[in-house]
ZADOBA-115694 format. One record per residue: x, y, z of N, C-alpha, C, O in turn; residue in three letters. Coordinates in steps of 0.2 Angstrom, whole numbers, plus 5000, padded with zeros to 4 digits. Layout:
N
XYZXYZXYZXYZala ...
This chain:
344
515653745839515153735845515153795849515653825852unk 514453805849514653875856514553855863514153815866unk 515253905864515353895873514753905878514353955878unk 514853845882514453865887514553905892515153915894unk 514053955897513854015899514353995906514253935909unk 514654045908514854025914514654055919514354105919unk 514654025925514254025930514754035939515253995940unk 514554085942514754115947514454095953513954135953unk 514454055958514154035964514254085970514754095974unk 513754115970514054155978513554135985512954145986unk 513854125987513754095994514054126001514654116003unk 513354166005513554196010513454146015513054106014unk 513954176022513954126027514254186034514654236034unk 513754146040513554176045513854136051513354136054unk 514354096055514454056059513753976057513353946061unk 514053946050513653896047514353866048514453846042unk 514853846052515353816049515153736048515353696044unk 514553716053514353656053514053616047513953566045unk 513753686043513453656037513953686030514053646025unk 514153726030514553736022514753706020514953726015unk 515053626023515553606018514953566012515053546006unk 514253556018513853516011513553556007513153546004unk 513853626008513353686003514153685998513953705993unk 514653665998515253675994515153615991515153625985unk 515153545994515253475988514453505986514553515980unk 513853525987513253505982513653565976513653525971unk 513853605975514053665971514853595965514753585959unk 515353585969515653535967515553475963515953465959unk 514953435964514553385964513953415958513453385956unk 514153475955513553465949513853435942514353405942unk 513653445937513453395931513753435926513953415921unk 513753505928513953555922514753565923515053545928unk 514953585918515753585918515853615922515653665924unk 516553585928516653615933517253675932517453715936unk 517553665923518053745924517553795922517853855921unk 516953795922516453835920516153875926515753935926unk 516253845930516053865939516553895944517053875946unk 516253945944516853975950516253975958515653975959unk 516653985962516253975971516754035974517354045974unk 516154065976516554135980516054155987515554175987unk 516454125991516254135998516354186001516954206002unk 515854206004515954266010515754256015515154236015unk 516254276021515954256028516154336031516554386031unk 515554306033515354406039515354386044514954376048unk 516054376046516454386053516154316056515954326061unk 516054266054516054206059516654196064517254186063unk 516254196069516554166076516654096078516954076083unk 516454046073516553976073516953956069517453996067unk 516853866067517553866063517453846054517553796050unk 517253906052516953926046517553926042517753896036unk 518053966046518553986040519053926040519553916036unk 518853886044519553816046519153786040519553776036unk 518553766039518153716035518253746027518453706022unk 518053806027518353826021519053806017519053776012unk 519653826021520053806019520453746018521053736016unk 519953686019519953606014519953636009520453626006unk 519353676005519553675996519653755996519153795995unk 520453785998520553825998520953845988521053895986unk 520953785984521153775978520553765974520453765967unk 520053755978519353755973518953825975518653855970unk 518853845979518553915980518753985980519353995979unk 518554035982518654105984518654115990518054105993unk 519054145994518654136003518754226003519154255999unk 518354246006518154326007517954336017517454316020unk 518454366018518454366027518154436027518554476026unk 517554476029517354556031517154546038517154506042unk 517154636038516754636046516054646045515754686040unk 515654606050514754586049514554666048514754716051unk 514154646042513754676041513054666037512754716035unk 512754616037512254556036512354516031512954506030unk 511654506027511654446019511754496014512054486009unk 511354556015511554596008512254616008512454616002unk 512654646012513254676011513854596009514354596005unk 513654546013514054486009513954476004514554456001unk 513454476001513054445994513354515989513554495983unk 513554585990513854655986514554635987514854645981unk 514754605990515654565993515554525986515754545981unk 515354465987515354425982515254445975515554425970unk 514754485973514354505967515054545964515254545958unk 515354575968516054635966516654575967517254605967unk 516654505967517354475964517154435960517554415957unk 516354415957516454375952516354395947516354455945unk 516354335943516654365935516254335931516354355925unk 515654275932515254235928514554295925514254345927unk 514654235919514054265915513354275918512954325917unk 513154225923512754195925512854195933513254155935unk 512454235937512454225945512054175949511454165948unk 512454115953511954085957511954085964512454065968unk 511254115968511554115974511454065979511054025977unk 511854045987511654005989511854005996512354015997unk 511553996002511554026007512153956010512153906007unk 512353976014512753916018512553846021512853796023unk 511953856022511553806027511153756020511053706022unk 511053786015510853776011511253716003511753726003unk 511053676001511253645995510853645988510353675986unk 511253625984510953605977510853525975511353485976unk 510453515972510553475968510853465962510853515958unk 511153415960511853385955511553425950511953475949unk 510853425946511153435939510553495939510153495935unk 510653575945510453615944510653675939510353715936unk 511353675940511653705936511653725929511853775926unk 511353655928511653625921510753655916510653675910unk 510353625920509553645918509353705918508853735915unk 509953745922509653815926509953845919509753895915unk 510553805918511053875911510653875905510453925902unk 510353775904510153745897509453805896509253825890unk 509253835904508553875902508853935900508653955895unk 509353965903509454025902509654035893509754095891unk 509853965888510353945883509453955879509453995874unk 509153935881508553945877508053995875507754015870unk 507954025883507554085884507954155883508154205887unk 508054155878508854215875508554285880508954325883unk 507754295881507854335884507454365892507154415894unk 507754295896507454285902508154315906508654325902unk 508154335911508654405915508554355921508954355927unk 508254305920507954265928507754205928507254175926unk 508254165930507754075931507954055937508554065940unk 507354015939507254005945506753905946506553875941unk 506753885951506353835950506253795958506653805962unk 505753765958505453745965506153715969506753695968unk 505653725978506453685983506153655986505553665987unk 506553605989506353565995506553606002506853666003unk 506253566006506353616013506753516018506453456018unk 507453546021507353486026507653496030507853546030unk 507653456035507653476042508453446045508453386045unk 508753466047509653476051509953426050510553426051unk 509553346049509953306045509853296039510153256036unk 509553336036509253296029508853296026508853306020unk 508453276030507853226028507353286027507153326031unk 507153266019506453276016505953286023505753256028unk 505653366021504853376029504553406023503953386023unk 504653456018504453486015504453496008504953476004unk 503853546004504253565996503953615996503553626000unk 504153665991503853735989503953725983504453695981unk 503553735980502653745983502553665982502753615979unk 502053665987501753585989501353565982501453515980unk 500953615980500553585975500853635969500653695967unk 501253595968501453635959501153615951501453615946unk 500353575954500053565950499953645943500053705944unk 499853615937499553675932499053735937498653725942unk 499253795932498553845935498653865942498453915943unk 498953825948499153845955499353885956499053935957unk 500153895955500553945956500853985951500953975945unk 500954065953500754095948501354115944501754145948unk 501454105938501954135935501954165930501454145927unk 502254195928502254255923503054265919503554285922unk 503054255912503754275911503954345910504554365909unk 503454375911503654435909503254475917502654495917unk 503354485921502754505927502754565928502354575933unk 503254625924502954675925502354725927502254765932unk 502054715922501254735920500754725927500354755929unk 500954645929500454615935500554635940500254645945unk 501554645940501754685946501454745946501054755951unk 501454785944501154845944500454875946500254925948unk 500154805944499354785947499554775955499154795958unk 499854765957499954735964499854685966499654675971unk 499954635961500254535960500854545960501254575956unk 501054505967501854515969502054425966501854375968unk 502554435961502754375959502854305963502954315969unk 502654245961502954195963503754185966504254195962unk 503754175972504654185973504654145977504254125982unk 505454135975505654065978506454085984506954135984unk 506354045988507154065994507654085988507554095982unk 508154095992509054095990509254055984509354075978unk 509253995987509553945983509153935976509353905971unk 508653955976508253945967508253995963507954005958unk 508654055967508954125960509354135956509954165957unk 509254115953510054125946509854195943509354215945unk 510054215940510054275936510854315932511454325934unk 510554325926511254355922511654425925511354475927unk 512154415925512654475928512454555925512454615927unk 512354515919512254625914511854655917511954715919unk 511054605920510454655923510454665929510054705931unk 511054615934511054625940511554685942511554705948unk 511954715937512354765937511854835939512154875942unk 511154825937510854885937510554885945510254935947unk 510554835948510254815955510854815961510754835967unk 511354775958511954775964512554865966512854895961unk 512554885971512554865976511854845980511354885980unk 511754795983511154795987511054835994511554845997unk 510354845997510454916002510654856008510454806011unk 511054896009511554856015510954856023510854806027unk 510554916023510154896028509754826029509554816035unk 509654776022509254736022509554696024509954676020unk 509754656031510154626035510154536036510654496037unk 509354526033509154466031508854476028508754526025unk 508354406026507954396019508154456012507754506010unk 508654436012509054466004508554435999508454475994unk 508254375998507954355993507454385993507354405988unk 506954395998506354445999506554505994506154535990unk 507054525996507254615991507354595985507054635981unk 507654535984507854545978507254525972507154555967unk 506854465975506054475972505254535971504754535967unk 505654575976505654625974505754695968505354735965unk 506154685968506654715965506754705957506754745953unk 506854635956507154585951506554595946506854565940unk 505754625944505454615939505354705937504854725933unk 505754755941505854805938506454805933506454845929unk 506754765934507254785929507354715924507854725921unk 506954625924507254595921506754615916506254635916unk 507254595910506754555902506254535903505654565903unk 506254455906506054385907506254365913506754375916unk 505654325914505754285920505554185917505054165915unk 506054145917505954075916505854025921506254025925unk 505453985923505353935927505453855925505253825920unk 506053835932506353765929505653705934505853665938unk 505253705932504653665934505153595937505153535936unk 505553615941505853535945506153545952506253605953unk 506253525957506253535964507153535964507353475966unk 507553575962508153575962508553605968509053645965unk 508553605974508953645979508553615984507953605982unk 508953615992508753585998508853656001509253685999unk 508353676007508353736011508453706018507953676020unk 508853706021508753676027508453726034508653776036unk 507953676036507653746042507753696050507653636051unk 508153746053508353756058508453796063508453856061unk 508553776071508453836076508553916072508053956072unk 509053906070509353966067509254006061509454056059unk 508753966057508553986050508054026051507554026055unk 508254056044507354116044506954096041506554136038unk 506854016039506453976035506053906040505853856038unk 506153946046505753886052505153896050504953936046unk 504753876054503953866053503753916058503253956057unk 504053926065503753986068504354036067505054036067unk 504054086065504354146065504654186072504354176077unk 505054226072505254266077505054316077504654316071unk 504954376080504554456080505154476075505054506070unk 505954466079506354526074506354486067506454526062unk 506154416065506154406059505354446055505354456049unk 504954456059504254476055504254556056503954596052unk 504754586060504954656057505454666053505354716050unk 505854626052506454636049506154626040506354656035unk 505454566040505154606032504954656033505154686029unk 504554696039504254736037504854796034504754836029unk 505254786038506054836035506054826028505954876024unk 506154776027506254766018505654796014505754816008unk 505054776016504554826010504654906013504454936008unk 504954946018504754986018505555016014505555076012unk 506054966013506754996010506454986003506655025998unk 506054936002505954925993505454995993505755025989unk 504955025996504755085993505155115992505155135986unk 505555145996505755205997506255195990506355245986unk 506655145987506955125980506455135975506655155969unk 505855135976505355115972505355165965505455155959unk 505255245970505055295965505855305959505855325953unk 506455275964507155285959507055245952507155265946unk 506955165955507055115951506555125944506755105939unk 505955145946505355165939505455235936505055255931unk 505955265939506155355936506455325927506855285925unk 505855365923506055355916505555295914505755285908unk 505155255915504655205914504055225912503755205907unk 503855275915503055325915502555265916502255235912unk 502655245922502355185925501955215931502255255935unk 501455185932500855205937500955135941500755075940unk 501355175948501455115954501055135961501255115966unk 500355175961499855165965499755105968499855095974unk 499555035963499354985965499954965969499954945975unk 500454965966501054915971500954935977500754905982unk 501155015976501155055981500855045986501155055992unk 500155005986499854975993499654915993499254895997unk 499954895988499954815990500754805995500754755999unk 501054835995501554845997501454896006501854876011unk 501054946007500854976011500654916015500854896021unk 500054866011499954826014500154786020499954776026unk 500754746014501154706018501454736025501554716030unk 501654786023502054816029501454806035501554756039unk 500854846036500254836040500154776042499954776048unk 500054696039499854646040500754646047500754646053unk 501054656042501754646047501754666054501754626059unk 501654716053501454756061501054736066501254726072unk 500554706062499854686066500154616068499754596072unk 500654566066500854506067501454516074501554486078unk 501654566072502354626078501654616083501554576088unk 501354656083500854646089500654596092500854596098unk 500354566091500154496092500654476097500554486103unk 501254446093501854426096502254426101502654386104unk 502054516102502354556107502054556114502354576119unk 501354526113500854526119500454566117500054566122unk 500154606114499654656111498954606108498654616102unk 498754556112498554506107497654546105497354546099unk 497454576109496654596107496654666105496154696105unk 497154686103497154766099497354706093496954716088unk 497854656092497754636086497254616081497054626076unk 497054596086496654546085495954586080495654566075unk 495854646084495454706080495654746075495254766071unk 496654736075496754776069496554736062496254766057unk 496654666064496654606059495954606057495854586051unk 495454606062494854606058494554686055493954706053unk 494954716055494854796052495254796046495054836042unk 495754746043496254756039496254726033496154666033unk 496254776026495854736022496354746016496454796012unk 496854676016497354686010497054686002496454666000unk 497654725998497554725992497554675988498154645988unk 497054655985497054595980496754625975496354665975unk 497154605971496854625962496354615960496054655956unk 496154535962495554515960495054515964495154495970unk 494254545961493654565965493354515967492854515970unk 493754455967493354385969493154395977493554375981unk 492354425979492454405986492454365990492554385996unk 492254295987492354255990493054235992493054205998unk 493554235988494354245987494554295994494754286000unk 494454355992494554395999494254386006494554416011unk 493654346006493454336012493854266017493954266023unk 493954226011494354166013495054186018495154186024unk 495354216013496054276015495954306020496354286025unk 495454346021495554386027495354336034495654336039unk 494854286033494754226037495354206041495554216047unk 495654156034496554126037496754166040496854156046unk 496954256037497354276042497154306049497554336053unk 496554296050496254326056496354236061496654236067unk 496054196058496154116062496954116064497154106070unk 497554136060498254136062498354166067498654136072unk 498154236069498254276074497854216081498154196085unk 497054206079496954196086497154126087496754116093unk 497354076086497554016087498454016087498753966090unk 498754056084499454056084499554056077499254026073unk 500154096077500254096070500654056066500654076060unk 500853996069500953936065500553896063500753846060unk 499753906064499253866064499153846056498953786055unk 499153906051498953886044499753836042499653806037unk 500253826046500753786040500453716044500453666041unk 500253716051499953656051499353626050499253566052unk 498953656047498453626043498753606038498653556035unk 499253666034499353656027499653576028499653546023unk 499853546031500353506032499853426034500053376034unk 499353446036498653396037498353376033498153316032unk 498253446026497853436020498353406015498053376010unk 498853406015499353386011499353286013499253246008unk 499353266019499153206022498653196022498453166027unk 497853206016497453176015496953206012496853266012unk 496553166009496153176003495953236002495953235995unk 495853296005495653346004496053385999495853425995unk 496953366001497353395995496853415988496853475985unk 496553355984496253335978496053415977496153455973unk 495453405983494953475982495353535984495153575981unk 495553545986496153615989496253635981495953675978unk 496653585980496853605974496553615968496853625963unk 496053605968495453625962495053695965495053745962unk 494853695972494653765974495153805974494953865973unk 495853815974496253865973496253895965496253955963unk 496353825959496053845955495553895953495653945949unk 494953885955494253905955494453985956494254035953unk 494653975962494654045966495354085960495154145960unk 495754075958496254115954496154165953496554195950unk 
């Protein structure tokens, strides 16, 4: 019988003492062999009581104490003690469900040449409880996936990506990507979605809502964003280019298109930085001057787009998650989701 794949959890933490220990039982609590699992924690200097909580399963984990220096320098800490075939990451605040593990290997067991599986999450809020899912509508045809995305990446169709907790990935290809640029201080998942379709094989998707993301005060997964969280992407596309030309050195690959679907993102950034900052009618103008890259010549489709995001700026920019959040509570969902079709 051939052995099954072993699997390395890493999980960074930030003064979460209050939630890791259910980010430790969900990882304990799965379905796959537990001598097949190792858990390697890293804490970037918590000032709370992170490292007292840890050391209940000071005999089931790895504990790793540094001095702060964000999510990517924790996640290079962890990536450099484990030893599994198979990487899974998981932020502290964050859980798994039981038998995530076990679907995420079985995919990896099958798609011999997938570098990447991944699969939907729930979103809940600081007790628990179910508010959300990504993606809400994971009807056929909606959301876009590709197993191979290089080619559309390079068109400037930025993969389907999912938080922290829904990225697994084989250790050989992530050899070529880790160390990660320490400057990227949060949203490491941001980078690494970036990054992850220059160099995998394959990309597999586990079509099942397997991880809880929990959003609170302190999360970069709340519904209203902060300025330094909407500059802090704009940091990360501007560290993903500047990687850009290294990472395709030797490919003879034409990255124009990313290049300003990318360019893009930064500018949309900016113009949200403004906004927020009090600059609301210079936005407001850059926004209706700003004409992002989309692949596809549907102008109806781009007109939509530039719509929504011209309505976010002048109503608040939380406005589109609470419509989204309206349409989901009644009938209109049906047609959304045949017009999003339509429009693809």
């Amino acid at each position: 019988m051939k052995q099954k794949l072993t699997v390395s959890t890493l999980i960074d933490t930030y003064n979460y003492g209050h939630y890791i220990e259910e980010a430790i039982e969900s990882v304990l609590k799965q379905t796959y062999p537990s001598n097949l699992i190792e858990i390697i924690i890293v804490d970037d200097a918590s000032t709370d009581n992170t490292k007292e909580v840890t050391q209940r399963y000071q005999d089931k984990i790895k504990y790793f104490y540094k001095q702060n220096g964000g999510q990517s320098s924790a996640f290079n800490l962890a990536f450099e003690k484990a030893s599994g075939e198979i990487i899974a990451l998981l932020d502290a605040d964050d859980t798994w469900l039981p038998t995530k593990l076990e679907k995420v290997c079985e995919t990896f067991e099958m798609a011999k040449d997938a570098d990447v599986v991944y699969h939907y999450t729930n979103f809940v809020n600081e007790k628990g409880d179910l508010t959300d899912r990504f993606p809400c509508f994971p009807e056929e045809g909606i959301m876009q996936f590709n197993e191979r995305p290089l080619n559309s990446y390079l068109q400037g169709k930025v993969p389907f990506a999912v938080p922290t907790p829904g990225i697994s990935a084989r250790r050989m290809m992530l050899n070529k990507i880790f160390p990660l640029p320490e400057e990227v201080r949060i949203h490491t998942d941001a980078y690494l979605w970036f990054i992850l379709p220059l160099y995998a094989r394959g990309f597999a998707l586990v079509p099942e809502y397997l991880a809880n993301i929990r959003s609170h005060r302190s999360s970069h997964w709340r519904a209203r964003k902060t300025v330094d969280q909407i500059e802090e992407k704009a940091k990360i596309y501007a560290v993903f280019l500047d990687h850009l030309e290294q990472d395709l050195h030797g490919m003879n690959a034409n990255t124009s298109l990313l290049k300003n679907k990318i360019h893009s993102l930064i500018e949309w950034s900016n113009i949200v930085s403004r906004y927020m900052r009090g600059e609301k009618l210079n936005a407001i103008r850059q926004a209706m001057a700003y004409e992002e890259v989309i692949p596809s010549q549907n102008r109806f489709r781009k007109f939509l787009i530039k719509s929504a995001r011209v309505l976010s700026l002048v109503f608040s920019y939380s406005l589109p998650l609470y419509l989204r959040e309206l349409y989901k509570r009644s009938i209109l969902n049906c047609w959304i989701c045949k017009l999003k079709i339509l429009l693809k």
